[in-house]
C-alpha positions, 0 to 999 in steps of 0.5 A: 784521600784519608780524610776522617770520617766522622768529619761533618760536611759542614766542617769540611767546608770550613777546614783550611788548604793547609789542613786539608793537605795535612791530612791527604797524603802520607808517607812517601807521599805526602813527603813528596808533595811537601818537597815539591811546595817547599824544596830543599828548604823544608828542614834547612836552617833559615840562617845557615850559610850557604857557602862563598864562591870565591876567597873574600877579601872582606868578613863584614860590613859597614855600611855609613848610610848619610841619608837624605843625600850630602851635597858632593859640592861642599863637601868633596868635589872643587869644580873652578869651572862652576865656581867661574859661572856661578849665578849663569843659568843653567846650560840648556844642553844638560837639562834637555830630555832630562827628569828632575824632583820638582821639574815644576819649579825647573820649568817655571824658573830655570835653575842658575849654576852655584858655586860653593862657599866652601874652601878646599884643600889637598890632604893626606900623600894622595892629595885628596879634595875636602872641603873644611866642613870635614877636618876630621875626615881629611885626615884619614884621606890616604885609607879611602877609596873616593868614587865621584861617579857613582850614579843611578836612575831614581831622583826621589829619596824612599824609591833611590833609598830602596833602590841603593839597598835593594836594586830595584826602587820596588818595595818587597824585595831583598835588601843587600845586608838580607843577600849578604846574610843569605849568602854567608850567615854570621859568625855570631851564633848570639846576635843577628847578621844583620843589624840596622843602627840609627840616628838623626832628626828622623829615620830614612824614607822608605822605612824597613823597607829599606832592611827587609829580606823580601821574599828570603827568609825573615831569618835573614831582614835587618834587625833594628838596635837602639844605641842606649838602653835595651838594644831591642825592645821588649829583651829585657824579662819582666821584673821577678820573672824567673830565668828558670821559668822562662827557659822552659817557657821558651822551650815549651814553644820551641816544641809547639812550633817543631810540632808545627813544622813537622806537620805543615812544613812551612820554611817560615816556622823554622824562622820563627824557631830560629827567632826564638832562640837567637832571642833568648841568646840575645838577653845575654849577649845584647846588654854587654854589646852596648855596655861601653864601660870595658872600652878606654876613655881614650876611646870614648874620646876618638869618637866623642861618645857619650855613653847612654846617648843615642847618636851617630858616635854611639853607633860607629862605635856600637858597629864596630862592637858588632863587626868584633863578635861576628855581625855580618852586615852593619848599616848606619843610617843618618839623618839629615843630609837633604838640604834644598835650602829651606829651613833646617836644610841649608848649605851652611849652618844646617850642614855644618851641624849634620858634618858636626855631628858625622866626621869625628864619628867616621874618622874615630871608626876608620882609625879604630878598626885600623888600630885593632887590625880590623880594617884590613878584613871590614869593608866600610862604606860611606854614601847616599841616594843620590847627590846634589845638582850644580844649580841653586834651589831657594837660594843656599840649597841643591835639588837632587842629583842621581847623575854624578855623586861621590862615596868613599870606601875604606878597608875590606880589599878596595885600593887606598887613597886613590880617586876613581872616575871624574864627572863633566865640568860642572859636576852634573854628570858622571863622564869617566869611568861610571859606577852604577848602584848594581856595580856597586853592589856587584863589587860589594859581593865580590869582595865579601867572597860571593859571585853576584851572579850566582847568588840567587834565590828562586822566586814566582818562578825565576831566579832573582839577584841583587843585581837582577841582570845588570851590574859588573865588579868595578876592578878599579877599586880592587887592591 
């Protein structure tokens, strides 16, 4: 063991595992001892791409996060049959052996079935079910991929949320934007893989967790902009602070931190270099992503943006700004769609201004991407945690639902104007052709080039997935 001699016993207690394993081996040896810590990911870039498994149908994503769960009743499913027994209790059938959110309140006064006040129409050549609080949206029917029975286990927003994104309703593992960019990196060398836009009354439960990168590499978790200003706080250098200056700042840590790595191997400080420099990148590239001066009015127009406003028709036309310079994975999320009738989430005016405020938006995006030739290669993806049930709660709300709700998709190799599965009579639960969360993931991966079964990360000693064991590509919604 080389440690120095003239080292006190006193600062021998007080030295770190760390140093003391810098300074016990070298060469070959201490080589070796790094490999077998850190493995093949001693000098690897952080935010390289590791490869595709197969020819992609889709270059990126984005991903419409309507958080807080929108009612799949109002909004894209018709059932006559609820609409014949609204006001009857529920049938005891579809409560037994079941869990619910406020199963106090179920027990206590057992839930009656509620039809919608909403009218429906067929639109498009597909003949496609949408209710009238989303007349923009209706008209794009024929380039969406409708799944009304998507379903899942969790029944509580921050767990369901974190459980759409990662999987599992466990905090600290890997979201699917922090996969996909450990997958396949970015073709932006100026901005991240990954990049998380929000708007609305209030962020998503669950937080960053929501974004995270786990246990991969921080180089690969989900990076908040803001849509107006700065897209990130703190790029902005301080005034009569020299370009100049600061570059050889930059670069001076660089060194410090290449130093660091070459010593401690630590993966993590190869993040930390990569940060800098994607950082430093961004000073530039940030301010122009979100100046819209270069975009047509008539643009501005199709999503109502207005410049400066930090909104969901910001972002839409912010995601595709992204999407167009290289973003890998783009995830809006907004808020709020959790409407259990209370105040501020009813089934009618609260709804209508969240619908409002998100179909000219959504409309504006599908068709702007196909306009530009974009679509063809971008996934879009449209949905929540959950969906509502068919029973009233307070009135003119809905409890939560994770049996049977409906998301859209559009673009990126999926079949257009078509609608996939079919729920029992009263909506509850998914009876034909279901689509769990890992499914849809699975499907994700698939059409971004990746075999969700081969990508994998080892982690306290097993390979983990974003699918964990579950999960099969649902080839019904290929084109």
């Amino acid at each position: 063991m080389n440690l120095p001699t003239d080292l006190p016993r006193e600062g021998l207690r007080q030295r770190t595992r760390r140093q003391l394993f810098q300074d016990c081996g070298v060469g070959l040896g201490k080589l070796g001892l790094t490999s077998l810590f850190v493995g093949d990911a001693l000098y690897a870039n952080p935010a390289e791409q590791r490869g595709m498994h197969h020819s992609p149908r889709a270059k990126s994503i984005i991903y419409l996060f309507m958080a807080g769960a929108p009612s799949q009743f109002e909004l894209f499913q018709p059932k006559p049959e609820l609409q014949k027994l609204s006001g009857q209790p529920l049938p005891p059938s579809l409560m037994e052996g079941k869990r619910f959110a406020f199963m106090e309140s179920f027990t206590r006064n057992p839930p009656k079935l509620l039809g919608t006040r909403r009218e429906f129409a067929q639109h498009g050549e597909s003949g496609q079910w949408v209710s009238e609080c989303l007349p923009h949206m209706a008209q794009i029917v024929d380039d969406l991929t409708f799944v009304r029975t998507v379903h899942t286990e969790n029944f509580n927003h921050a767990p369901a949320k974190i459980f759409m994104n990662s999987g599992t309703p466990f905090f600290g593992r890997p979201s699917m934007g922090a996969w996909v960019s450990y997958g396949i990196g970015s073709e932006a060398d100026d901005l991240p893989s990954f990049v998380v836009l929000q708007s609305g009354p209030r962020g998503p439960r669950g937080g960053a967790m929501n974004w995270t990168s786990g246990f991969l590499p921080t180089a690969h978790q989900g990076v908040p902009f803001l849509g107006g200003g700065a897209p990130i706080l703190n790029m902005t250098s301080p005034a009569g602070f020299e370009s100049g200056r600061q570059a050889a700042t930059v670069e001076a840590i660089l060194d410090l931190n290449r130093l660091n790595l070459d010593q401690a191997g630590d993966p993590e400080i190869e993040t930390r270099i990569s940060a800098y420099e994607m950082a430093h990148r961004m000073q530039t590239s940030g301010p122009e992503l979100i100046d819209f001066s270069s975009e047509s009015q008539a643009t501005l127009d199709l999503y109502g943006v207005k410049p400066g406003e930090q909104s969901f028709a910001n972002n839409c036309l912010l995601a595709r700004r992204l999407v167009e310079r290289g973003v890998r994975f783009v995830q809006l999320y907004h808020s709020s769609w959790d409407h259990h009738g209370g105040p501020g989430e009813t089934l009618d005016k609260d709804l209508d201004e969240v619908c409002l405020s998100a179909d000219q938006p959504c409309k504006a995006l599908i068709m702007d991407l196909k306009q530009r030739g974009m679509l063809e290669d971008t996934l879009v993806v449209w949905g929540g945690e959950f969906g509502r049930t068919p029973t009233a709660e307070n009135a003119n709300g809905r409890d939560h639902n994770p049996h049977g709700f409906t998301m859209w998709l559009a673009g990126g190799g999926v079949r257009r104007g078509i609608t996939y599965g079919r729920t029992d009579e009263y909506g509850y639960y998914a009876v034909e052709k279901k689509v769990h969360f890992h499914d849809l993931h699975a499907t994700v991966l698939h059409l971004l080039g990746l075999d969700h079964k081969r990508l994998t990360y080892r982690h306290a000693g097993r390979d983990f997935r974003l699918t964990d064991v579950h999960g099969e590509v649902v080839s019904g919604l290929l084109a």
